[in-house]
C-alpha positions in Angstrom: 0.0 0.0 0.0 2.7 2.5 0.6 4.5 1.4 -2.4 1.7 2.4 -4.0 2.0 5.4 -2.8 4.9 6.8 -3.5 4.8 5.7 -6.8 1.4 7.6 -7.7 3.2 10.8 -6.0 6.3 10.1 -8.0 4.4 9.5 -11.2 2.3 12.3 -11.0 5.1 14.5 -9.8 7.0 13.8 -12.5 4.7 14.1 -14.8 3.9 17.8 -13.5 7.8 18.6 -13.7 7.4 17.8 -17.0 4.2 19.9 -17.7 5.7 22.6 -15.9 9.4 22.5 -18.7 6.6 22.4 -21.9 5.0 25.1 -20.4 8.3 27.0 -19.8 9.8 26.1 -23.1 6.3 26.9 -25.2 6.3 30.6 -22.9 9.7 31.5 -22.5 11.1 34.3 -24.7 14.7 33.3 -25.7 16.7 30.4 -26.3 19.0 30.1 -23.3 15.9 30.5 -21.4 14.3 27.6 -23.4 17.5 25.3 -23.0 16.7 25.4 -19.5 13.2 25.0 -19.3 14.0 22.0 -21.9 16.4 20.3 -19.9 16.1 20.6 -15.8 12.5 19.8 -15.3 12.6 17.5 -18.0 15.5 15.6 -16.5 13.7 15.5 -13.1 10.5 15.0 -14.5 11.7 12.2 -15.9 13.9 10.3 -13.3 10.7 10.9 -11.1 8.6 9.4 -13.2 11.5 6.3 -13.3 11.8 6.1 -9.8 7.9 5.7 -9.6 7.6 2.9 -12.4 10.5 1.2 -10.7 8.8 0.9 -7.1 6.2 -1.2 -9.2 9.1 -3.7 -10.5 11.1 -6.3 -9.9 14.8 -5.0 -8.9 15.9 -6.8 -12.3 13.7 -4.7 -14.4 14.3 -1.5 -12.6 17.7 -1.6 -13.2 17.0 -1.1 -16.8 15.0 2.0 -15.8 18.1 3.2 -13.7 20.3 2.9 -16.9 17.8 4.9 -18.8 18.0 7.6 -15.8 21.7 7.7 -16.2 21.5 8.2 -19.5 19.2 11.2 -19.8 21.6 13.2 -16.6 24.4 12.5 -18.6 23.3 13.2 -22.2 21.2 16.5 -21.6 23.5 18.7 -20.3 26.0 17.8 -22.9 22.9 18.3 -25.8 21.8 21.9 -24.4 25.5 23.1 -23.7 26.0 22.1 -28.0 22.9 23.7 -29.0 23.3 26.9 -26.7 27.2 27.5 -28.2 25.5 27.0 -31.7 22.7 29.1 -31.3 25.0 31.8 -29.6 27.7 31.2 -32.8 24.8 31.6 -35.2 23.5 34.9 -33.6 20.4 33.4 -32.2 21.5 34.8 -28.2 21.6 38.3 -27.4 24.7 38.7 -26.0 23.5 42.2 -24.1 21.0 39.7 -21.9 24.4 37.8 -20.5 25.6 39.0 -17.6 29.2 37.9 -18.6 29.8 36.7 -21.9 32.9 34.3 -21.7 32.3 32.3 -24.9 32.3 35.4 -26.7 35.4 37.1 -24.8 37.0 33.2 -25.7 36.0 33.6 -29.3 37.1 37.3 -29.8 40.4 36.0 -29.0 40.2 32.8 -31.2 39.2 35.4 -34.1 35.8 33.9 -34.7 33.5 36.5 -36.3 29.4 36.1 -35.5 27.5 36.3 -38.0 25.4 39.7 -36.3 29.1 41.2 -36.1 29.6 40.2 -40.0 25.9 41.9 -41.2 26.6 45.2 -39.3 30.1 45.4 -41.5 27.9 45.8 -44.6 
C-alpha cells in the first residue's frame, strides 16, 4: 500500500515537472531561457517518473530504468551546452542579456566573427 504510494506521487510529480518544462519552453522568450526550461525539469520529470515505475518492479527490471536515468543526466547537459554554443555562434543569443559573456570574450580571441558582427560590417 505504501508502495503504492509513493509511486502515484512520483508518477504524478514527475509528470507535473514535465508539464511545468513544456509550459516554460512553449512561454519562455529566448533560447538560453528555453535550453533550461528544456532540460532541468525535463531531467527530473523524468527520473521521477523512473523512480515511480521502478517501485512497481522487480529489482531486475528496474535496473534497466536506472540505466535509462543515467542516460538522460548524462546526455542533456551535454545536448543543451552544444545547441546553446550553436545558437550563440549563429546569432540566435543576445549577447547584451548575459551577464558575462565568456564564450564570446573566448571567441574574440580565437578570431571567430558572428554572423550579427559580419551583417553590421555591410
Amino acid at each position: 500500500m505504501l508502495r503504492d504510494i509513493v509511486s502515484s506521487v512520483l508518477l504524478l510529480g514527475g509528470a507535473l515537472f514535465c508539464a511545468v518544462g513544456a509550459f516554460g519552453l512553449l512561454r519562455f522568450p529566448d533560447l538560453l531561457s528555453r535550453l533550461q526550461a528544456a532540460t532541468k525539469p525535463q531531467t527530473v520529470g523524468l527520473i521521477m517518473v523512473l523512480c515511480g515505475a521502478a517501485l512497481q518492479l522487480n529489482l531486475i527490471d528496474a535496473m534497466g530504468l536506472v540505466l535509462v536515468a543515467l542516460v538522460q543526466v548524462v546526455t542533456a547537459p551535454v545536448l543543451s551546452q552544444l545547441v546553446g554554443r550553436a545558437g550563440y555562434r549563429i546569432g540566435a543569443v543576445e549577447p547584451t542579456t548575459l551577464l558575462r559573456d565568456q564564450l564570446g570574450e573566448r571567441l574574440r580571441r580565437e578570431g571567430y566573427r558572428s554572423p550579427r558582427s559580419q551583417s553590421q560590417d555591410r
